[in-house]
C-alpha positions as CSV (number, residue, x, y, z in Angstrom):
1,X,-1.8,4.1,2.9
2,X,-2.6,2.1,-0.4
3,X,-5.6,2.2,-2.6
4,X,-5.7,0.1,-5.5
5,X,-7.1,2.0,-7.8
6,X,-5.3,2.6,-11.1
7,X,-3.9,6.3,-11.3
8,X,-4.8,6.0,-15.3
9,X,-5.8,9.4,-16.0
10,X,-2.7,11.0,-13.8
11,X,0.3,12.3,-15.6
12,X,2.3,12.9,-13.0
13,X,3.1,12.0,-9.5
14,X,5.3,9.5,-7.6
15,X,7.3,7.1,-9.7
16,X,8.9,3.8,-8.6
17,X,12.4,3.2,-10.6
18,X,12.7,-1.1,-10.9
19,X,15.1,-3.1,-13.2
20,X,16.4,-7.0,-12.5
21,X,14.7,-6.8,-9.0
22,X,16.3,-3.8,-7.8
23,X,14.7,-0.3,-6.5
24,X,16.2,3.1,-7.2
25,X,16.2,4.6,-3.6
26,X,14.1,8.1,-3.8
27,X,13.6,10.7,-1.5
28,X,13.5,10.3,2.4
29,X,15.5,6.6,2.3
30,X,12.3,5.9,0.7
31,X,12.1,3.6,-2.9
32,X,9.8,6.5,-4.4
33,X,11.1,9.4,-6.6
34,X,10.7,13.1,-6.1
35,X,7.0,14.7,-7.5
36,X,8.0,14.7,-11.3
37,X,5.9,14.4,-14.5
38,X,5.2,11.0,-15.9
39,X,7.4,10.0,-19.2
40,X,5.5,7.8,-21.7
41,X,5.7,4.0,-21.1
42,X,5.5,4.0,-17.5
43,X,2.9,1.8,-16.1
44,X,0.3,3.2,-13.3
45,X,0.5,1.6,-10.3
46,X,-2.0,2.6,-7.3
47,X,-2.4,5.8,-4.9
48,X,0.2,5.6,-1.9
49,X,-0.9,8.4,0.8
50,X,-3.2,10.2,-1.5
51,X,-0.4,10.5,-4.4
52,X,-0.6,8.6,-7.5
53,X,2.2,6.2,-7.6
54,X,3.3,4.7,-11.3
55,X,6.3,1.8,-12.5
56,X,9.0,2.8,-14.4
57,X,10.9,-0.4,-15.6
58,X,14.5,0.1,-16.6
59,X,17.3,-1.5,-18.5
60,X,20.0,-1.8,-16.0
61,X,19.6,-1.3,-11.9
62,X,22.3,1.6,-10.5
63,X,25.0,0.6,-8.3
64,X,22.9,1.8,-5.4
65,X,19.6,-0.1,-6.3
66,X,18.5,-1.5,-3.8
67,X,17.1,-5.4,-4.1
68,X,13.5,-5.8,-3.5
69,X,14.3,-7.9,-0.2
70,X,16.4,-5.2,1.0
71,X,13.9,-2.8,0.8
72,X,11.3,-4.6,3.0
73,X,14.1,-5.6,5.7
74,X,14.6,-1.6,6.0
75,X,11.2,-0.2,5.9
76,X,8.5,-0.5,8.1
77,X,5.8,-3.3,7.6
78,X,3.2,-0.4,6.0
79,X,5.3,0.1,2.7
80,X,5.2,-4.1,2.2
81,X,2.1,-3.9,0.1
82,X,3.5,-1.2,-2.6
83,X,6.8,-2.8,-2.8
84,X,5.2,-6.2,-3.0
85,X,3.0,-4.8,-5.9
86,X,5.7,-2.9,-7.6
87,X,7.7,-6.1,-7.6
88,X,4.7,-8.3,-8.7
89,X,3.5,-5.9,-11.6
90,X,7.1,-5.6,-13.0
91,X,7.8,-9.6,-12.9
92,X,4.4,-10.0,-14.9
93,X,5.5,-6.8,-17.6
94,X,9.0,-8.7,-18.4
95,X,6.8,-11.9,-18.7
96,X,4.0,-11.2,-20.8
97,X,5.3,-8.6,-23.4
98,X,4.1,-11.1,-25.9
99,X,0.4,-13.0,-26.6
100,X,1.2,-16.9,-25.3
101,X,-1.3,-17.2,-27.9
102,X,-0.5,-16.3,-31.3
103,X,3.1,-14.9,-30.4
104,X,2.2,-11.0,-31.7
105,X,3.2,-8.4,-29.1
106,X,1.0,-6.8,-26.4
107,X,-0.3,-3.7,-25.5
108,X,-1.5,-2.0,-22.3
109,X,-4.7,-1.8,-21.4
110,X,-5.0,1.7,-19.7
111,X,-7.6,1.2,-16.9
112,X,-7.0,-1.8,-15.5
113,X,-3.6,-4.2,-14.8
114,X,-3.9,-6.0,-18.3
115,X,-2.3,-6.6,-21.4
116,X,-3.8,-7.6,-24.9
117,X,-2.6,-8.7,-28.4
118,X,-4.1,-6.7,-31.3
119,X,-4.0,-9.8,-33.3
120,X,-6.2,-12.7,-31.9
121,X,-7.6,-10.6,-28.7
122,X,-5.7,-12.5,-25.5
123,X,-5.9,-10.5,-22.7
124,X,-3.0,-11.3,-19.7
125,X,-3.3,-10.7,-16.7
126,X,-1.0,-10.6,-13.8
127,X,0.2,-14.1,-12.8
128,X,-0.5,-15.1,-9.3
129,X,0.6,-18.5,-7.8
130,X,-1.3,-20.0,-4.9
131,X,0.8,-21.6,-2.7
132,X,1.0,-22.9,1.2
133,X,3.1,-22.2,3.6
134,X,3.0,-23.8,7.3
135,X,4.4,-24.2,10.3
136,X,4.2,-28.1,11.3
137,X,4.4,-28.4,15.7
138,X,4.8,-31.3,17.8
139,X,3.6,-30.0,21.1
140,X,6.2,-26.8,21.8
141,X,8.7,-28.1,19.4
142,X,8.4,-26.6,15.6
143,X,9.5,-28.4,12.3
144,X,11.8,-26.0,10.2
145,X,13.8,-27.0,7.5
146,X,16.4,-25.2,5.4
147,X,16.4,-25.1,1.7
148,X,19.7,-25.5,-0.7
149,X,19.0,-21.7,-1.5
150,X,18.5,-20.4,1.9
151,X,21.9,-17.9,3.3
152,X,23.9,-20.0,5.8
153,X,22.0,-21.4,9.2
154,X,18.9,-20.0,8.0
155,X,15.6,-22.7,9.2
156,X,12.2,-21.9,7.7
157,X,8.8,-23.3,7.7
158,X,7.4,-25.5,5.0
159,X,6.1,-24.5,2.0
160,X,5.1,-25.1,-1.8
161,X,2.8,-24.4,-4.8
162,X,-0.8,-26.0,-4.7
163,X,-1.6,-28.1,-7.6
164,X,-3.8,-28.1,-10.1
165,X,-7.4,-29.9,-8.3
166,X,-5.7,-29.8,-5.0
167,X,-7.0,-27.3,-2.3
168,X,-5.1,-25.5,-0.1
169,X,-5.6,-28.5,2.6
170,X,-4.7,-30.9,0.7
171,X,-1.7,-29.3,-0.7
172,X,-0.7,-28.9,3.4
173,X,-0.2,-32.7,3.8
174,X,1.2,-33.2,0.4
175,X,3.9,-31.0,1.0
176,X,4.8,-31.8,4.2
177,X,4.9,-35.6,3.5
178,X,6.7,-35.2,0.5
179,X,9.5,-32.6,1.7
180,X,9.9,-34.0,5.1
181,X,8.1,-37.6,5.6
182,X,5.6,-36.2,7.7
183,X,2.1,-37.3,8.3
184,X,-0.3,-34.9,9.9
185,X,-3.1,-34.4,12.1
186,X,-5.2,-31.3,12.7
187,X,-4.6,-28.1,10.3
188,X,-5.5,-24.3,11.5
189,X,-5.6,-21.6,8.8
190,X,-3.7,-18.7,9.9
191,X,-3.8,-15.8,7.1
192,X,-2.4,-14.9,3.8
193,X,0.3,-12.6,2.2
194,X,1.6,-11.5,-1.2
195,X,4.8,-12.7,-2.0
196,X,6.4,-10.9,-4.5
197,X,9.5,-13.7,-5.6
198,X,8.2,-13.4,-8.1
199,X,4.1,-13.9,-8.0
200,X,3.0,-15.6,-5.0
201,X,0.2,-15.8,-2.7
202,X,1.1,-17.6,0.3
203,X,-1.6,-19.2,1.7
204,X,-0.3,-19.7,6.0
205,X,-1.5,-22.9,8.2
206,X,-0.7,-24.6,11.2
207,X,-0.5,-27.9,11.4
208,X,-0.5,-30.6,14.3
209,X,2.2,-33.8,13.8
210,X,1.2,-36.8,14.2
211,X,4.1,-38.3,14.5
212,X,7.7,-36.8,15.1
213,X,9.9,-39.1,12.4
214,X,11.8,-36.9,9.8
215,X,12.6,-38.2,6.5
216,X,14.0,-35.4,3.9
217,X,13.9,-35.5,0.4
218,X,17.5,-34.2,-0.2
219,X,16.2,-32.1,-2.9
220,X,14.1,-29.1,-2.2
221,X,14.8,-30.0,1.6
222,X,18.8,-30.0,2.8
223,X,18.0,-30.0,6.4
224,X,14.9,-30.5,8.7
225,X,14.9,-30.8,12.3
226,X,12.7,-30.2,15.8
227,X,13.6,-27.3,17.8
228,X,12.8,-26.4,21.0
229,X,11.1,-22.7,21.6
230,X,14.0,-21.8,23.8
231,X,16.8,-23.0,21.2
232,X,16.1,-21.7,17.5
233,X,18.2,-21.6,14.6
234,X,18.3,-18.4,12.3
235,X,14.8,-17.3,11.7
236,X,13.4,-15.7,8.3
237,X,13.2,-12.0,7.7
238,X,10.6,-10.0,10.4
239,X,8.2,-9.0,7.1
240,X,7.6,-13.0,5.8
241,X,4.5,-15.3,7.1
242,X,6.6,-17.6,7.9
243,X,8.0,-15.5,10.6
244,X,4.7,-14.7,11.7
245,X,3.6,-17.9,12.0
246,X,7.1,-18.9,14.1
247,X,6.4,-15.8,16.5
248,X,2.6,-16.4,16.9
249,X,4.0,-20.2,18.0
250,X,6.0,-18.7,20.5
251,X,4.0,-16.3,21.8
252,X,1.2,-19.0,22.4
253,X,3.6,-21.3,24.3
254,X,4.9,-18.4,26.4
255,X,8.6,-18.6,24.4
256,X,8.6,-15.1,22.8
257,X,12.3,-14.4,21.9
């Protein structure tokens, strides 16, 4: 339903309302607004079902913006790459409304997502952050871990940002052995997804244990623990990788809840 191909000779169409993180709800329980022409300063976006679809950043969300969270817990999983890009292309507008060269402002570069300073030349791009994400297993059980930031009783899988040098591998064991104590065996790469909180690409792994000794770091990591398939904690939203790499577990050990 998405084609990423900048709308930059439309003047009209679909318009996604966003300010602080929050969506204006539109028409149909939906996050887009009603056919309308385009005012100046909006930023085009991509084609959603054959309609051009543009960003309208705002001062101040309304009482019934949604946040962006919110909006992919309600809709179903097809709307999770526009709301993911909406999200993503706003964080990097607020960010880079000024050259991190020569400190003159930028301007938008019409046909593509870019912005440049008339002074010294910089162009920006959007910022995207590599990062890994995995679920570490020791036969049926599964490693999760909660985070200080996580709601209450939430467990998740393991994740971070790959450093610079590091591959994606490499940042696996790192993590793990850092956040939880963990050394480990074999890794499978599972698949990747946008993460929008703010500009992440999640990178998603399993990984074998090779031993089942848990020491936390008390910092990024409050609680880690093995559970059993049949006994789980709180499980992350239905729309994150992490989920999907927690349910693909279970459905290859027979335990799907």
């Amino acid at each position: 339903m998405l084609w990423r191909e900048l709308p930059h000779r439309a003047d009209a169409g679909r318009i996604i309302r966003l300010a602080g993180g929050r969506i204006a709800p539109g028409v149909d329980k939906g996050p887009l607004q009603p056919l309308t022409a385009w005012p100046a300063g909006v930023q085009p976006l991509c084609w959603w079902s054959g309609e051009p679809v543009a960003l309208s950043l705002e001062e101040a969300p309304g009482t019934d913006w949604l946040d962006g969270r919110d909006w992919l817990q309600l809709l179903p999983a097809e709307w999770f790459p526009l709301i993911s890009t909406a999200l993503q292309v706003a964080a990097w507008l607020r960010n880079h409304r000024f050259c991190g060269r020569c400190g003159v402002a930028t301007e938008s570069v019409p046909h593509e997502f870019a912005r440049q300073c008339g002074e010294c030349g910089q162009r920006q791009y959007p910022r995207i952050s590599p990062c890994i994400i995995t679920l570490v297993t020791h036969g049926e059980s599964m490693l999760l871990a909660r985070s200080p930031r996580f709601p209450p009783s939430r467990y998740s899988t393991l994740a971070g940002y790959i450093e610079p040098g590091e591959s994606a591998e490499e940042a696996v064991r790192r993590e793990v052995a850092e956040e939880v104590g963990v050394a480990l065996g074999r890794l499978r790469y599972f698949r990747s997804q946008a993460w929008p909180f703010p500009h992440s690409l999640m990178m998603g792994f399993f990984a074998e244990a090779a031993s089942a000794r848990i020491r936390i770091d008390g910092i990024e990591i409050s609680d880690a623990a093995w559970f059993s398939p049949h006994r789980l904690p709180q499980l992350p939203p239905a729309y994150s990788i992490s989920r999907a790499l927690i349910d693909t577990h279970l459905d290859a050990v027979g335990a799907r809840r």
